[in-house]
C-alpha positions as CSV (number, residue, x, y, z in Angstrom):
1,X,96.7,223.8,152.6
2,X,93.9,225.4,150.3
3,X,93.1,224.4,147.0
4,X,92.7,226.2,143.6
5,X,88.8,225.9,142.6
6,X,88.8,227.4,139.7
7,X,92.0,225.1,138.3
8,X,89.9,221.9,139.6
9,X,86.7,222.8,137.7
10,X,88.5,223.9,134.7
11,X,87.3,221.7,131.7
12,X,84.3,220.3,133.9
13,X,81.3,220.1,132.0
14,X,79.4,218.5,135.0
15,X,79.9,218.4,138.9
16,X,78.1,216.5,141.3
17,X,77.9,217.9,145.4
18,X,77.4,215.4,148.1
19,X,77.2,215.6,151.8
20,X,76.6,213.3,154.7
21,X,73.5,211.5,156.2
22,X,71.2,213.2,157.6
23,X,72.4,216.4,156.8
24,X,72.5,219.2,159.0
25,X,72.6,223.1,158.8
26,X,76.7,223.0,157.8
27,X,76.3,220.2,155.3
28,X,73.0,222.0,153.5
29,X,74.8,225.3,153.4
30,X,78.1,224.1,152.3
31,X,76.4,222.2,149.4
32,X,74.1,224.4,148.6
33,X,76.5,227.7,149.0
34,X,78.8,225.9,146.6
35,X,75.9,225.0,144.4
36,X,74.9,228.4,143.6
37,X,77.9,230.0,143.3
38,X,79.1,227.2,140.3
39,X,75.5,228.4,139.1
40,X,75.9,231.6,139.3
41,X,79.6,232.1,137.9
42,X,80.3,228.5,135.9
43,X,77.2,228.7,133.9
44,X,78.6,226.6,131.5
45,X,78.8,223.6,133.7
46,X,75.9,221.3,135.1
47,X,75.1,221.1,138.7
48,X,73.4,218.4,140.8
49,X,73.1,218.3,144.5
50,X,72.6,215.2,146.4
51,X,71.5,215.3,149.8
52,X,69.0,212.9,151.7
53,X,65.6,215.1,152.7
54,X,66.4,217.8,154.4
55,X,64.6,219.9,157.7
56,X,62.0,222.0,156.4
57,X,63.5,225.0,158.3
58,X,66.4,224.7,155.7
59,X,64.5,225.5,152.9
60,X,64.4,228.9,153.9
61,X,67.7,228.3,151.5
62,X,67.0,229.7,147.5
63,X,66.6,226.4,145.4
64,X,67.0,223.6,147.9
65,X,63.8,222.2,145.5
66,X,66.4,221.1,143.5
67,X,68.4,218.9,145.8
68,X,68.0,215.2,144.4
69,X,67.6,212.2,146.4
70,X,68.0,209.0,144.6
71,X,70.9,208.7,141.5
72,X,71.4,206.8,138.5
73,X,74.0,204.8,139.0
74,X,75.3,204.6,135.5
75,X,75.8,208.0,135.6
76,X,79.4,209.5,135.6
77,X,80.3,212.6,136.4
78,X,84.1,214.5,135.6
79,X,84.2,215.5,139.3
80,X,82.4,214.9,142.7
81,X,82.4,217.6,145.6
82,X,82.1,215.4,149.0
83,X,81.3,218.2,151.6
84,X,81.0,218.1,154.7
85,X,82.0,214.5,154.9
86,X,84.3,212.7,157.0
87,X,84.6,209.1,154.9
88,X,83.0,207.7,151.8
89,X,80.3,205.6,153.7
90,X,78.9,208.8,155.2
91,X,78.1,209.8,151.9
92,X,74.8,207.3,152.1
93,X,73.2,207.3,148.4
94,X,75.1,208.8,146.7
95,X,79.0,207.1,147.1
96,X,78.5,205.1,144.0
97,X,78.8,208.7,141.8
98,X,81.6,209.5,144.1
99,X,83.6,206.1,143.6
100,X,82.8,206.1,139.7
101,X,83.5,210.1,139.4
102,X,86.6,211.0,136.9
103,X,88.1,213.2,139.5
104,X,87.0,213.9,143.5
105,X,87.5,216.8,145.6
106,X,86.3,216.7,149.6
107,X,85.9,219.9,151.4
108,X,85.8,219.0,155.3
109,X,86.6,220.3,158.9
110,X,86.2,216.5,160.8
111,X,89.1,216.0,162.6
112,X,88.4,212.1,161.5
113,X,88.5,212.8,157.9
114,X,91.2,210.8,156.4
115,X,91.9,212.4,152.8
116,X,90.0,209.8,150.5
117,X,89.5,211.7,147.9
118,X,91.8,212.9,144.8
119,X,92.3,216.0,146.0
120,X,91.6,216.4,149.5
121,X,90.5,220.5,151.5
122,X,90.4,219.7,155.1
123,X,91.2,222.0,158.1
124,X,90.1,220.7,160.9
125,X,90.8,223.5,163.5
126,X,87.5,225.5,161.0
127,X,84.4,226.2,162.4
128,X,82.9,224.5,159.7
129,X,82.6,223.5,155.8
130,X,80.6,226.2,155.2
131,X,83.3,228.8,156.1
132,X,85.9,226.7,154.4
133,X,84.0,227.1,150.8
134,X,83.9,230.8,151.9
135,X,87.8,231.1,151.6
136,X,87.5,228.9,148.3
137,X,85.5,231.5,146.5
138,X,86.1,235.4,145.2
139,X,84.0,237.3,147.7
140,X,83.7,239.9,145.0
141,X,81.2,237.3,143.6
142,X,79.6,235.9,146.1
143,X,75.5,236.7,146.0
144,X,72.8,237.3,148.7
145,X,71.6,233.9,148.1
146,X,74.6,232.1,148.2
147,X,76.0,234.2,151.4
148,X,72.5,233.3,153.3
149,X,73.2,229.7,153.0
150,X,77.2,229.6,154.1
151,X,76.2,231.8,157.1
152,X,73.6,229.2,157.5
153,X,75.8,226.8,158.0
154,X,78.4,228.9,159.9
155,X,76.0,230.0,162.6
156,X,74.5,225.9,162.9
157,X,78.5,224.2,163.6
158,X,79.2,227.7,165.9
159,X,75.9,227.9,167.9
160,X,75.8,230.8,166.6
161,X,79.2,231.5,166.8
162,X,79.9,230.9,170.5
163,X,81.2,227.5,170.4
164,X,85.5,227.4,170.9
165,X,86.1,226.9,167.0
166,X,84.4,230.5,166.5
167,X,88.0,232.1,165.0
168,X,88.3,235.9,164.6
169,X,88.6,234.9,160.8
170,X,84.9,233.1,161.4
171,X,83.4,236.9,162.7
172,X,85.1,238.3,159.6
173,X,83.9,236.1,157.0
174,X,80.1,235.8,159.1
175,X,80.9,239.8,158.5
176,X,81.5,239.9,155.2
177,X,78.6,237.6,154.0
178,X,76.6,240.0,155.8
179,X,77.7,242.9,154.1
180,X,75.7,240.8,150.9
181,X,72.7,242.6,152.1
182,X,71.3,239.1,153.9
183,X,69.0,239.0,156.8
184,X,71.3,237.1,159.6
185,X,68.5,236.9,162.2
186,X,65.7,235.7,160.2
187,X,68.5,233.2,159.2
188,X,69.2,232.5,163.0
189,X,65.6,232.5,164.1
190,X,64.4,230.6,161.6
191,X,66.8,227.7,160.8
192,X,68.7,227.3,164.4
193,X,66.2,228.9,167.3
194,X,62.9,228.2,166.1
195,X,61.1,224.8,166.8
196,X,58.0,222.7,165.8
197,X,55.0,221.8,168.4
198,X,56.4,218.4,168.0
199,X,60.6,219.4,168.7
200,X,59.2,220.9,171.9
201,X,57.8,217.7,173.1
202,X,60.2,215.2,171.9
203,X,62.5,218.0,173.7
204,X,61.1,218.2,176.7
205,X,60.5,214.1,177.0
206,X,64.2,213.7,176.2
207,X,65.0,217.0,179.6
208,X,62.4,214.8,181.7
209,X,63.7,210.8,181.4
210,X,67.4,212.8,181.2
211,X,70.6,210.7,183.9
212,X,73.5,212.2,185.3
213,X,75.5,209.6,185.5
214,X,79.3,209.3,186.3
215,X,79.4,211.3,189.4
216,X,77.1,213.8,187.4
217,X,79.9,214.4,184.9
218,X,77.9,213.6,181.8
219,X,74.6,213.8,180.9
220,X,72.3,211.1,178.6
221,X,69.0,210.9,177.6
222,X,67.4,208.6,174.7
223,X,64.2,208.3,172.6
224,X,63.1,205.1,171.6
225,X,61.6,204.3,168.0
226,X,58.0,204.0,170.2
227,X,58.5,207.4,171.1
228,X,59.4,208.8,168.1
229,X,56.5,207.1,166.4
230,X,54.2,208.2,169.2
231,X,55.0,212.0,168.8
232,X,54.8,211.2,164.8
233,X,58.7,212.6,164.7
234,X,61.4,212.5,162.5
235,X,65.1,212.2,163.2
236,X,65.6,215.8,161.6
237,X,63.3,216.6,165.3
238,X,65.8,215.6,167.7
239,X,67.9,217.9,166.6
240,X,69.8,220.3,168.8
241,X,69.0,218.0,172.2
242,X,72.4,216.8,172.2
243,X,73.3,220.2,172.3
244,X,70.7,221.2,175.0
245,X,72.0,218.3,177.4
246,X,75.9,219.2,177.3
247,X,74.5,223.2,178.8
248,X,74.1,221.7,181.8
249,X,75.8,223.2,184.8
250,X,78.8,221.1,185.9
251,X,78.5,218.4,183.2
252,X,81.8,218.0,180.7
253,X,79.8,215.5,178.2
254,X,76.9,214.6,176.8
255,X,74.9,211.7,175.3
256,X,71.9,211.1,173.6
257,X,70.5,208.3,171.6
258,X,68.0,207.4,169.5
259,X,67.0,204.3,168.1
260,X,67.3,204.3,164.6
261,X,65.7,200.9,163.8
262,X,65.7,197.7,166.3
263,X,69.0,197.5,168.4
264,X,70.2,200.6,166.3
265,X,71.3,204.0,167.6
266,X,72.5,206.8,166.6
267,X,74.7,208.3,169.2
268,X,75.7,212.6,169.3
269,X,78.1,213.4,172.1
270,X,78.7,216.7,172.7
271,X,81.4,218.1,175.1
272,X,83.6,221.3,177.2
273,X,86.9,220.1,177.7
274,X,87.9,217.4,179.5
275,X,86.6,214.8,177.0
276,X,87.5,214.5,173.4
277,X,84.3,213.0,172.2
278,X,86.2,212.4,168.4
279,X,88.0,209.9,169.8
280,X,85.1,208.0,171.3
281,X,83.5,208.1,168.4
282,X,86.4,206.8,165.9
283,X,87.0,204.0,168.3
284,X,83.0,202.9,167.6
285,X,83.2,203.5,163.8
286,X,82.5,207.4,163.4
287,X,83.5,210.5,163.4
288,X,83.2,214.2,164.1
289,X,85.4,217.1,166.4
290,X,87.1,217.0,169.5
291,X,83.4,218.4,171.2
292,X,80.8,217.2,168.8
293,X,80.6,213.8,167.0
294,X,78.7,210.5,166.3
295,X,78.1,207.1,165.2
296,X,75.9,204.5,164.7
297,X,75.8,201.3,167.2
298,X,73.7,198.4,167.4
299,X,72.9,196.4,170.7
300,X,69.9,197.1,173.6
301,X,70.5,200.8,174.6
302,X,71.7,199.9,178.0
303,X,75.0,198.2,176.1
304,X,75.4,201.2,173.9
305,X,75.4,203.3,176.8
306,X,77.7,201.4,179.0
307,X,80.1,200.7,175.7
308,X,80.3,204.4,175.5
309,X,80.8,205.1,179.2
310,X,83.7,202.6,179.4
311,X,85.5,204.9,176.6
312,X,84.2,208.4,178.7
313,X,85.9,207.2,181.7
314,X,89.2,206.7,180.3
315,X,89.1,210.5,179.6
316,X,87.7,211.2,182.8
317,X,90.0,209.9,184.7
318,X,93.1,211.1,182.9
């Protein structure tokens, strides 16, 4: 069920846009595709953007200088956009504007996402949030720079729109913010292909030290904090290995960790199709899609993994 935007902001005289933890190429688009367009067509109402840093390939963006990263507690705004955000806590920093917000409106794709805010956008067949604030806005009005960051974010939650939630209505809308005159393969290159000296070695450490495990039906590899600190790397590095493991030939899953602080990890599994990795990740506190998701889990990495086996193999073995 959509949602009237232009009802919900009517009367606003300030907005606040949030998305998840270490946000990735859908959550920067989404909020910052949003962002411009209230700029652009509700001059008359104040903007802020909170995000954690992002990747520096995302800045390739128009204004992501603006995106703020700490809040003010006592501030209050008439209405919260939550985008890209399956539950509150994922919100990080910024949940205590959300939870003291007049009115709250979350835009969403995660199959997990619950409805926990006043009003409540969430399809979770979509490709992504990105393309779900697409079909929230006039096209008529939609700029270049605004259309550059939703196909941003289109093209990171499709890799680059091969993945199975690629729709015919994803092509046409990826169609139609190209027709805003935007440069789609710079935007590919340069935000989803391209990678630092240091991504190439924390990469090709995480191919090396990789398992098949499970009579080689999933794939894991991890990086400790000693590694990451070693290569002088950044979560925002690892990004995409997850996504490099699960190509393996004859593999339906895959794992990777890395270790967030002591006996910490942040888990991303990646599937094909025999394994819903959304409900694995649920059952450990997260969320995410039926073939990309995560969480966060503490113990020694060889409990995490074998906590997160036992739940694979139930799949497996249906």
């Amino acid at each position: 069920m959509s949602i009237a935007l232009t009802e919900i902001l009517s009367g606003k005289q300030n907005v606040a846009l949030g998305g998840h933890i270490r946000p990735d190429g859908d959550c920067v688009g989404s909020c910052m595709g949003l962002y411009l367009y209230l700029k652009e067509q509700f001059p008359a109402i104040q903007a802020d953007v909170y995000l954690q840093p992002i990747a520096d390939c995302y800045k390739l963006i128009d204004e992501t200088e603006v995106l703020c990263h700490e809040i003010d507690e006592k501030k209050r705004y008439d209405l919260f956009i939550c985008l890209d955000c399956g539950d509150i806590q994922r919100l990080g920093f910024s949940a205590p504007l959300f939870e003291n917000a007049k009115q709250t409106l979350c835009i969403d794709h995660h199959v997990s996402n619950e409805a926990f805010a006043d009003e409540n956008y969430i399809v979770p067949d979509a490709s992504s949030t990105s393309e779900l604030v697409y079909r929230l806005l006039d096209p008529d009005k939609i700029s270049k720079s605004c259309a550059e960051a939703l196909y941003m974010g289109m093209v990171h939650d499709t890799g680059v729109f091969q993945y199975s939630c690629t729709a015919p209505e994803t092509m046409e809308a990826a169609a139609d913010l190209m027709r805003k005159g935007i440069n789609g393969s710079e935007i590919i290159e340069k935000t989803y292909y391209e990678k630092t000296y240091i991504q190439n070695q924390i990469l090709g450490k995480a191919l090396l030290e990789s398992m098949l495990i499970l009579d080689k039906r999933v794939i894991l590899s991890y990086v400790s904090r000693r590694s990451l600190d070693f290569f002088e790397a950044d979560p925002s590095d690892l990004e995409g290995i997850v996504s490099q493991l699960r190509q393996t030939k004859g593999v339906e899953a895959a794992m990777f960790l890395y270790e967030v602080e002591p006996q910490t990890y942040k888990v991303s599994l990646r599937s094909k199709d025999s394994v819903d990795v959304s409900v694995i990740a649920k059952y450990f506190g997260g969320g995410g899609h039926a073939k990309a998701a995560g969480f966060t889990m503490k113990g020694t990495v060889h409990d995490v993994i074998n906590n997160v086996n036992q739940q694979i193999v139930l799949q497996l073995d249906k």
